[in-house]
N, C-alpha and C positions, 0 to 999 in steps of 0.2 A: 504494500500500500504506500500509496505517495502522502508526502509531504501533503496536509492544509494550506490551497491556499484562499486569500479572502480579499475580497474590496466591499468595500462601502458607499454605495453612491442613494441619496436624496436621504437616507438614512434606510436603506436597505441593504441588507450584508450579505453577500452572498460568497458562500465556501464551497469549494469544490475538492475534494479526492478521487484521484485514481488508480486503476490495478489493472496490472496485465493479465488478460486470461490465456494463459497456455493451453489448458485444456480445448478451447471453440479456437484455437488458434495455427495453422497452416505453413509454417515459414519455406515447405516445399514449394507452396500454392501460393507465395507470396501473400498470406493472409495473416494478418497480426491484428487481434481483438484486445480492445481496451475498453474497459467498462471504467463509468465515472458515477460519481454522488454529488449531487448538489442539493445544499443545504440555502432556505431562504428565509433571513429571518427581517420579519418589519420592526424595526426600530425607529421608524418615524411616529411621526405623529398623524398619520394618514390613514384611512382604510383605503387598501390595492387589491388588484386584482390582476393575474398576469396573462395579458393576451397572447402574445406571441415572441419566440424566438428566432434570432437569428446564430449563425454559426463561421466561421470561414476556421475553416482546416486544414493546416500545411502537412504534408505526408512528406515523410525523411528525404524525400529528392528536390524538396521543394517543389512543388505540383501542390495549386489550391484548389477550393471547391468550397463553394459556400450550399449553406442548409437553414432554408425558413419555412417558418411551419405557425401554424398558431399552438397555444398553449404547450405543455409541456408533457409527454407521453399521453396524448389524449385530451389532459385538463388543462382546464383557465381557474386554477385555484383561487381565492379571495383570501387573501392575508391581513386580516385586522388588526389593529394596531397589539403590538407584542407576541403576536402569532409567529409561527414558521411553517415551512413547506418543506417534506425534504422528498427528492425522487434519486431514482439512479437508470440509466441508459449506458448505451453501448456507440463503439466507434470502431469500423475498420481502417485499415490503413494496410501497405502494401510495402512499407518497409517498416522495420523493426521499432523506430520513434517517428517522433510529428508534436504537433501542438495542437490548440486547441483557446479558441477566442472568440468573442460574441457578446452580447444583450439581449438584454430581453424589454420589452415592452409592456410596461404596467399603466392603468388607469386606475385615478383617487375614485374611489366611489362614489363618494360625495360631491368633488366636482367634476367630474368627467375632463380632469386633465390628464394628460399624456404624458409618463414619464420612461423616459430610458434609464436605464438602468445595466450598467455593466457589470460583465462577467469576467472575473481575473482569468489572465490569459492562464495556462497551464500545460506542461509537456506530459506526453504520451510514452514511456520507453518502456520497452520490453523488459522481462527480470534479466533474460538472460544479459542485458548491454549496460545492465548496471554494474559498478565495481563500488 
């Protein structure tokens, strides 16, 4: 398991961990699975709610690809003031590390404004390329 890591934006924290799965993972097949966790906690003073994600994903050759979607595996959770969210997903990549960077897009409930909200960047590496 990787390192926490976190940012803070409008007072929304968001923490991310990841793990290499060797097991769903192929390095014959050029296939290297990383599953991540993101943790989302509302520390403002706002009710949100999270509409949609964005993603861009650098794969170890430097090769991008961006990933938008609404909500998060499915949901548009509502995180009320002092609440958190936490989910976890997957990412392939097609060499052994890469990165991983994005926001997400939340609305106050209350006023129907629109806040971005950043996601700490974060690297992808395989157990085996760690030392």
């Amino acid at each position: 398991m990787s390192k926490i890591k976190t940012l803070t934006t409008h007072g929304i924290k968001i923490s991310v961990s990841t793990q290499y799965e060797a097991d769903a993972s192929n390095p014959m097949l050029k296939r290297f699975i990383h599953s991540y966790t993101i943790n989302i906690e509302n520390n403002s003073s706002r009710n949100v709610q999270l509409l949609s994600r964005f993603w861009l994903i650098t794969d170890g050759d430097g090769s991008k690809r961006e990933v938008k979607g609404e909500g998060v595996i499915g949901e548009q959770p509502k995180l009320y003031k002092g609440y958190s969210h936490t989910y976890s997903s997957w990412c392939p990549l097609t060499f052994p590390t890469g990165k991983m960077e994005g926001h997400f897009i939340m609305k106050d409930i209350d006023s129907d404004e629109s806040l971005k909200v950043d996601i700490p960047s974060f690297s992808l590496i395989a157990g085996f390329k760690e030392n």
